[in-house]
Steps between C-alpha positions, in 0.01 A plus 500: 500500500255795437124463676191621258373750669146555365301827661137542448600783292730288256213309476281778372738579246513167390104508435536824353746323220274208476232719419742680233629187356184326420302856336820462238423162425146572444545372112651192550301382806177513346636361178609214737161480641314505152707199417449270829226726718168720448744801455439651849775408671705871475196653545450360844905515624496876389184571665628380793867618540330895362264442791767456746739772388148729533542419909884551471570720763236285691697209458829661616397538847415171589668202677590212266191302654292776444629618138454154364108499650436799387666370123241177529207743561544692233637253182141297643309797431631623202629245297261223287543148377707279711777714548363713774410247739773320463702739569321635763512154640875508529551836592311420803688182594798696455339739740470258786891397509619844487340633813734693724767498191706837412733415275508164252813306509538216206367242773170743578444564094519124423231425792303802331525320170437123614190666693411684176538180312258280715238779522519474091502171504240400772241818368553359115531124592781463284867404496801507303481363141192656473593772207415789811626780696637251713787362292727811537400497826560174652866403275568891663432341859648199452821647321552737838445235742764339353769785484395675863802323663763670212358872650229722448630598083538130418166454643318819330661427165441146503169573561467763157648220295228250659244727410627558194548147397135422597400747268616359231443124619090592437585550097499114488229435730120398422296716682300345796295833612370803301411585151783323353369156623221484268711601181583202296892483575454625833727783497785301387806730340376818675567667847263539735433872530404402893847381544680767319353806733603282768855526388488794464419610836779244681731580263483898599431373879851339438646811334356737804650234790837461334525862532448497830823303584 
């Protein structure tokens, strides 16, 4: 069975598609967010992923350990609202496991994720079943924990359809956190734009390790 094989540069490139894939879906982000949020929410994730493309070559020549610092740095700095710290927050626990790290395996980018998760979670004091970011997120962590043992593919597309499934899992959720709390139905019948960017970016993180393999 074929090993992910996930180079700092893959990684780069898999930002650099991130940042592409959420500028096209500038129109029906912030429609999401008018809906459920204050309407900031794209703002604030293209702010930050244009900010990090702007230290691109930067970014290239650093260590894992030192690429996902330098990614925490600059989303705090540039990006408003609650996004930015939070995911400052888990860049930087994602920092700390990948010291001395060269190349991400399926086993290295689920410890990257489960560390990403808990900074979220831990920074935002929330959980899952929360309407958040951290729906995708966790059902993405859990899903690959559970498929690691079938190989590095099963795990990394498990882990898309986890995400993926969370997603759409926060459509029927009342909102705990945000804007969306305060509305009268809570959110109910509409994504959470917070969990939707999220899915993006492990969905494409799933596309860029598969094609490692």
């Amino acid at each position: 069975m074929g090993k992910v094989k996930l180079t700092t540069d893959a990684y780069v490139d898999y930002l650099k598609a991130v940042t592409e894939k959420i500028a096209s879906e500038k129109d029906y982000i912030t429609e999401l967010d008018a809906t459920t949020g204050d309407g900031d929410h794209w703002v604030n994730m293209n702010t930050g992923f244009t900010k990090l493309m702007e230290i691109e070559t930067q970014l290239r020549e650093l260590d894992f350990s030192g690429l996902f610092k330098k990614a925490a740095m600059t989303i705090m700095s540039g990006v408003g609202g609650s996004s930015g710290i939070l995911y400052a927050s888990a860049y930087l626990k994602a920092a700390a496991v990948l010291s001395g790290v060269e190349v991400m395996d399926a086993e290295m980018l689920l410890k990257v994720l489960d560390a990403e998760l808990q900074g979220i979670m831990q920074r935002g004091n929330g959980k899952p079943g929360f309407k958040t970011m951290i729906d995708p997120l966790y059902q993405a962590v859990e899903a690959m924990k559970n498929a690691l043992p079938e190989g590095d593919s099963a795990a990394v597309s498990a882990m898309r359809e986890g995400a993926r499934l969370g997603m759409e899992a926060t459509k029927d959720m009342e909102a705990v956190r945000g804007r969306a709390y305060y509305q009268a139905n809570k959110g109910v019948g509409h994504l959470d734009p917070g969990a939707v960017t999220m899915f993006y970016q492990l969905d494409i993180l799933g596309n860029a390790a598969l094609k490692t393999i």
